[in-house]
C-alpha positions, 0 to 999 in steps of 0.5 A, a space after each residue: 500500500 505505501 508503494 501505490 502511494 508513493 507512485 500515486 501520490 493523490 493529495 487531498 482533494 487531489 485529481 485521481 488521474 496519474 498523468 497528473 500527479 507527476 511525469 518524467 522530465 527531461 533529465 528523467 525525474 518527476 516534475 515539480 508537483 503543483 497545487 494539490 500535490 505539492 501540498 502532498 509531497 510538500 516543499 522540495 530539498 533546496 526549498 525545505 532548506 532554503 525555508 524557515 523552518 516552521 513546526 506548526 505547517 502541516 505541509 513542511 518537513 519540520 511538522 509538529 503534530 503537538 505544536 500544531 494542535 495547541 496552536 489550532 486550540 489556541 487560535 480557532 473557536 469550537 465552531 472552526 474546530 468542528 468544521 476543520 474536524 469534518 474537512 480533515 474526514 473529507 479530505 481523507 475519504 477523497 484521498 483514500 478512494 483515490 488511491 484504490 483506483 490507482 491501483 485498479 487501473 495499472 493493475 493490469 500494467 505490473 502484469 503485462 509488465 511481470 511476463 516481459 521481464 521472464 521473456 527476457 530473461 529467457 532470451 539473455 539466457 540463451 544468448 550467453 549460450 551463443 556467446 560461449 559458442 562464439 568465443 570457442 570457435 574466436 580461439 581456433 581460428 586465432 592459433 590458426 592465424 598464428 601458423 599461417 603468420 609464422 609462415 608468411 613471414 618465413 616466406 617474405 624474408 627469404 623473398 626480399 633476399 631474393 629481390 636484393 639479389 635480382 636488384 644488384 643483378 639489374 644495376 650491374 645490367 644497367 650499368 653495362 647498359 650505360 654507354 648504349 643508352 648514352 650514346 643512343 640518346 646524345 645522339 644529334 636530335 636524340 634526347 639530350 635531357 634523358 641522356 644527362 638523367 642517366 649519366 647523372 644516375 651512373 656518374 656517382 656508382 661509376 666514381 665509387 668503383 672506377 678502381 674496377 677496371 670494368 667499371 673504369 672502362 664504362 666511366 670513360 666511355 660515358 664521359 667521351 659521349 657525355 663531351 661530344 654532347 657538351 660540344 652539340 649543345 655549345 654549337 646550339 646555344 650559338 644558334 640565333 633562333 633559339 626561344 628562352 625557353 630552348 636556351 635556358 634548357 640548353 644552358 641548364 644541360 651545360 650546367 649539368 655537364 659542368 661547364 665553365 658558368 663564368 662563359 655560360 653566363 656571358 653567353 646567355 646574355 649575349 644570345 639573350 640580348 640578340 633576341 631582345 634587341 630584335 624585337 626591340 627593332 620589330 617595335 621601331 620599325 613602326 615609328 617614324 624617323 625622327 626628322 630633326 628640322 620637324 619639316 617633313 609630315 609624320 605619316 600616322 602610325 600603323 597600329 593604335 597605342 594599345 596594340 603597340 603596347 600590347 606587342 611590347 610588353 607580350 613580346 619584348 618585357 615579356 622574355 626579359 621577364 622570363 630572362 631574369 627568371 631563368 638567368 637567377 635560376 640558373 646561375 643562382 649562388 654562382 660568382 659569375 651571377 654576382 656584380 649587378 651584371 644582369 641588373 645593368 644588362 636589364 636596364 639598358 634594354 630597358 632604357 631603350 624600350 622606353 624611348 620607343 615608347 616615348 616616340 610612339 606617345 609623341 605621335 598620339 598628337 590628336 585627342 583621340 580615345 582617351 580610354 585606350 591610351 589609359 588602357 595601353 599605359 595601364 598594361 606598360 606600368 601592369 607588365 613592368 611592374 613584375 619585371 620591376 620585382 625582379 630587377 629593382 633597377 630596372 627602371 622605376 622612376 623612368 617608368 613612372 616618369 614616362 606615365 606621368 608625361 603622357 598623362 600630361 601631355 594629354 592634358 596639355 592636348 585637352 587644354 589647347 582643344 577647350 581653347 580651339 573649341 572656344 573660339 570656334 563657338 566665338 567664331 559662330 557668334 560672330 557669324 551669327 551676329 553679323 548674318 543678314 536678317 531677311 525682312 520680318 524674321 528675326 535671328 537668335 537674340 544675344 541670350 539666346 546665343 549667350 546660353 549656347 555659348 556658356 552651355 557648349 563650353 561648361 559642356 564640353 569642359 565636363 566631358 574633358 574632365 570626365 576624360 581626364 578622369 580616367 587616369 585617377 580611375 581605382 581600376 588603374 594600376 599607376 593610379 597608385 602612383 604619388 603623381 597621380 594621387 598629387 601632382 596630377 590632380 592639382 598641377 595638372 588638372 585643377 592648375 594646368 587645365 581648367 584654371 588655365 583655361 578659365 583664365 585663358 578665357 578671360 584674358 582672351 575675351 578681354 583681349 577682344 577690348 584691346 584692338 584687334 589682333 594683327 593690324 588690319 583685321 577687323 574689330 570685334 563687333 559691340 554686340 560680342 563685346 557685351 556678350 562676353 562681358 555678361 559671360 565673363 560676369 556669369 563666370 564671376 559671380 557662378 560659374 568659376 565656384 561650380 567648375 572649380 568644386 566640380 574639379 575638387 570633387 572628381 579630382 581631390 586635392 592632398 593636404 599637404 599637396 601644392 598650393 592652388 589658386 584660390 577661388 576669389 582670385 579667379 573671380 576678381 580676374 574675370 570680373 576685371 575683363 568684364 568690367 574692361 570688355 563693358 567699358 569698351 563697349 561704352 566707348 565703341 558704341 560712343 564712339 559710333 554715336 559720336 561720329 555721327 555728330 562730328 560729321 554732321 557738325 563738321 560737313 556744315 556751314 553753320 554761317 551761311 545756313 538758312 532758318 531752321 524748319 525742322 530737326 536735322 536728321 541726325 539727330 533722330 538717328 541718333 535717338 534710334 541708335 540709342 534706342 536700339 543699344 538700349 534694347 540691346 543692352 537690356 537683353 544681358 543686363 539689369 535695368 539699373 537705378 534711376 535718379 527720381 526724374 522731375 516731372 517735367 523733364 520732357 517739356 523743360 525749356 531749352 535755350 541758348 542759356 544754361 538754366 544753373 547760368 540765370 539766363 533771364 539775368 544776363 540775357 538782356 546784356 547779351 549783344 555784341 556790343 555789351 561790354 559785359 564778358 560772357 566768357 567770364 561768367 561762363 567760366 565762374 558758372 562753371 566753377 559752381 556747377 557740378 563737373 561731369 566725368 565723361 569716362 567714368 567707370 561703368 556699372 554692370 547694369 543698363 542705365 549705366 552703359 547707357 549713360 556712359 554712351 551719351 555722355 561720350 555722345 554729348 561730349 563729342 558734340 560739345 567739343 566740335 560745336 566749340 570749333 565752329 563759328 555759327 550765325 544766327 540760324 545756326 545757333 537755331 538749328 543748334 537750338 533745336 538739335 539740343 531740344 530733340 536731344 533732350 526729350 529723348 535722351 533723358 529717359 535713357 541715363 541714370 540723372 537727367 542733369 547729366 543730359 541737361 548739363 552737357 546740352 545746356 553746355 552745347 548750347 552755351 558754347 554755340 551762343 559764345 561762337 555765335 556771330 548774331 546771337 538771337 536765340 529762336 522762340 522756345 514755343 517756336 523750338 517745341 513746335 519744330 520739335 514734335 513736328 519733327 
């Protein structure tokens, strides 16, 4: 009964199930029991130990039925005491009844359980029996195997004194054999190498027993042979055309000979030379001779760079390779192998090597495919470098130097073709500007053509830098190379080439501004002039930060690398040739108007004129040629600030009499027998007067170039009515030019003083030089005026 118990386990109140009373876990022991249970088997050991310890818990391992009962007695009333008296019964009936199903329900369990046990004794029973059996039959065959082992051993030692004996009897054989095989394999187009390998197997057994007579005869024989080979083999290392290959074998064999290595080694080098200086020929013969006077035309090359490359290094750096290979293998630890001697014969070939391919990078004159000749210099510096692992003194710094010269040749080619392509897109300007315009069809405006110009060369500038970057791609062996990580990047690129170019461009454009070139040829028209001085503005304030962040990105600069131009610097210069270009426009556009007036000044008779009717025409086509740079300037330039104009600056009233002079309080003096001096107060006034700088600087913005022109304009007239003596209708006529000038040209410049100081000047001046000084109505001059 206390075994069902104890598999049972049933609590009170406890589930008659077994499957809940504990299952094995996975290291094969029962669960930790829960609720019902657990308060059966009670607290586990670490639990029981780790607990304080508590007699009164009916549940724990220190349980005192005498401190329990007194404390129940103590704390509970009669009341609790008879329920707690009938919950003890139940509990005890439950469990009870519990553990009689238990065991009715695996009663049938311990039988099934019983059979099988006698079942497996019975059958481990007879398996002994068969291993008695086993282990019987084990033993005889074991002192069988002893016999037969006795035997075989007996028969393996008297084998191996047979095999001993029929060995010594194969190399007596073999030896007699050796001048046979000797001399049918030395033979002229036999097999030298099989014929050395028996010899070297003979030699040292024939050494041994040479006191032999019979072995002594065979020596001789076989070194007789073996010299008559020696002998072929010299003969044939004379032969030119022999490959490395074949000579190294037939130097290894004379080696093997022992013959003399100081005369190996010159001959090796000296046939070894004769095949390189060949292909170094077959390489030359492509190139052109050079032509000292550099008159004659170099015709184009036969192959492209690569595949010249590719047959150098193939070919010629190729078997220099393979030379010092089998030169160090050969004559390794040898004193004629000592001395640099293949180091020096190396470098010579190699030195000429680098002359054929300097001369055949000369003729890459054009632009060409940049990616072939960055492939072909990338295969040169690849194959050299493993000859360089071989020889050290080879030739490094010459090859990384002639890497570097073409890389900046290249650059050099790609600078001089930005500079072509930009006078070519100037070229189309120009032809664009000066194209004949049918009637009613209008040609490219100048920003049209400023955004072709200004696109075409950021373009073409990018695609150049996208070439050129293809010497610092990571895929490129001698991108590695100190040049390539900094002087390349800054000298050559950043410096060589598109700060070189940025400054070309501004000192070309500026250049436009200075007169033409070569005497004769023609100025460059005023439209270029403006157009190159918004370009060089835009390259100012914009474009020159783009292009030079753009080059610092693809094109990264060292720290400690070599100073570069800094950003500022380049702008202050291409506003400088800016700023010159619009000043020269100022002045050619002034000029242009001026011209006008002087002719029109100097072709008439200003005495003998007769009443003026009208305004002369000049003086309109002066308005519409300032009308028309107005609209041309307007296209590229800003508007410009304005000095607030006064409101009746189109009717102000014009007279021979400067407004700032008081004419109302000389004019009535004014005749030619006043004994007042108008020279006089002309020149006082002047001194209060507000002095006018004619060729002042001009700001980038249209109402200063505009100002600018009819300063120069005005002036110019100033000047030339200063020369010449007017009558009466003259100085009306000068009256009434001035007047014209003056309701139009004031809307044009930035103070409408300027144009009414220098008129009132013109005018002034015109009086002085007048022989009759009646001035004309100013109702009369309005009315000529909007007549004309």
């Amino acid at each position: 009964m206390a075994e069902v118990e104890a598999v049972s386990g049933p609590g009170p109140g406890g589930s008659s199930n077994p499957q809940d009373s504990g299952s094995s876990g996975p290291t094969g022991g029962w669960r930790r029991p829960h609720g019902p249970l657990q308060r059966y088997y009670g607290p586990t050991a670490a639990e029981a130990a780790e607990a304080t310890p508590d007699p009164a818990d009916i549940n724990g391992p220190h349980f005192d039925s005498e401190v329990f009962l007194t404390k129940v007695r103590s704390e509970c009333s009669l009341g609790q005491l008879l329920a707690r008296e009938t919950a003890l019964g139940r509990e005890i009936r439950a469990l009870d009844s519990d553990m009689q199903t238990l065991l009715y329900e695996n009663y049938n369990k311990f039988i099934s359980a019983t059979d099988t046990i006698r079942k497996m004794k019975v059958d481990f029973r007879r398996m002994e029996a068969e291993m008695d059996d086993l282990a019987a039959n084990m033993a005889a065959i074991s002192t069988s195997s002893a016999r037969v082992s006795a035997a075989l051993q007996d028969g393996h030692r008297r084998g191996a004194q047979l095999a001993g004996v029929q060995a010594l009897l194969r190399k007596l054989q073999s030896l007699v054999e050796v001048p046979g095989r000797l001399r049918r394999w030395a033979a002229p187009g036999a097999e030298p190498a099989r014929a050395l390998r028996c010899y070297a197997r003979a030699r040292a057994v024939l050494r041994h027993y040479r006191h032999l007579p019979s072995f002594r005869a065979i020596e001789d024989e076989s070194h007789t042979i073996m010299a008559s080979l020696a002998q072929h083999l010299r003969a044939r290392l004379r032969d030119e055309t022999l490959d490395p290959k074949e000579l190294t074998e037939c130097v290894e064999m004379l080696l093997q000979l022992e013959e003399p290595p100081e005369e190996l080694c010159e001959e090796f080098l000296s046939h070894a030379g004769t095949r390189l200086e060949a292909e170094l020929a077959a390489l030359e013969v492509e190139l052109p001779s050079s032509d000292p006077g550099g008159t004659a035309a170099t015709p184009p090359p036969a192959s492209d760079i690569l595949d010249f490359v590719d047959r150098g290094s193939s070919a010629f750096v190729g078997n220099l390779c393979l030379l010092a290979t089998s030169y160090r293998s050969l004559f390794e630890g040898h004193p004629a192998a000592s001395g640099g001697r293949l180091e020096a014969f190396a470098a010579a070939l190699a030195a000429r090597y680098f002359q054929l391919l300097e001369r055949r990078l000369a003729l890459e004159r054009g632009l060409g495919d940049t990616s072939l000749l960055v492939r072909a210099l990338d295969r040169f510096h690849r194959r050299l470098r493993t000859l360089l692992q071989l020889l050290p003194a080879a030739g490094a710094e010459a090859a990384a130097a002639l890497v570097a010269r073409a890389a900046r040749e290249r650059v050099e080619r790609y600078l001089r073709a930005l500079q072509t392509f930009f006078l070519g897109c100037l070229g189309d300007v120009r032809q664009a500007l000066a194209a004949p315009r049918p009637p009613g069809k209008e040609g490219p405006g100048l920003p049209d053509l400023l955004a072709t110009l200004a696109s075409s060369i950021l373009s073409q500038l990018k695609a150049v830098l996208a070439y050129v970057q293809l010497f610092t791609a990571k895929d490129v062996a001698f991108a590695s190379l100190p040049y390539f990580k900094g002087e390349f990047c800054v000298e050559a690129v950043r410096e060589g080439l598109v700060v070189a170019f940025v400054r070309w461009l501004c000192h070309t454009s500026q250049g436009f501004a200075n007169g033409p070139a070569e005497k004769g040829a023609p100025a460059a028209p005023p439209a270029l002039l403006l157009l190159l001085a918004r370009l060089c503005l835009d390259y100012e304030s914009t474009t020159i930060s783009y292009i030079l962040t753009l080059t610092d990105e693809q094109f990264p600069p060292q720290d400690s690398g070599p100073a570069v131009t800094p950003g500022p610097a380049l702008c202050t210069e291409a506003r400088g040739a800016a700023q010159r270009l619009l000043d020269h426009y100022v002045q050619v556009q002034g000029a242009a108007v001026a011209q006008m007036l002087r002719k029109s000044v100097e072709t008439r008779d200003w005495l003998g004129t007769v009443e003026p009717r009208n305004v002369r025409a000049v003086m309109k086509r002066v308005v519409e040629d300032i009308t028309a740079i107005d609209i041309q300037v307007g296209q590229l330039f800003e508007e410009g600030v304005r000095r607030a104009q006064s409101s009746d600056s189109s009717r102000r009233a014009f007279s021979v009499y400067s407004s700032s002079r008081a004419p109302g309080r000389y004019a009535p003096s004014y005749t030619p027998s006043a004994p007042m001096d108008t020279h006089l107060l002309s020149n006082i006034q002047k001194l209060f007067s507000e002095r006018i700088d004619i060729f002042s600087p001009v700001e980038f913005n249209k109402v200063s170039v505009l100002t600018g022109i009819i300063k120069i304009s005005l002036k110019t007239l100033l000047e030339c009515v200063r020369l010449r003596t007017l009558g009466r209708f003259g100085l009306q006529q000068v009256q009434v030019d001035g007047h014209y000038l003056q309701l139009y040209l004031w809307r044009f410049v930035a103070d409408e003083r300027v144009v009414q100081g220098l008129l009132d000047e013109v005018a002034a001046s015109a009086a002085h030089r007048c022989l009759d000084p009646v001035p004309m109505e100013h109702s009369v001059v309005e009315l000529i005026c909007e007549r004309g």
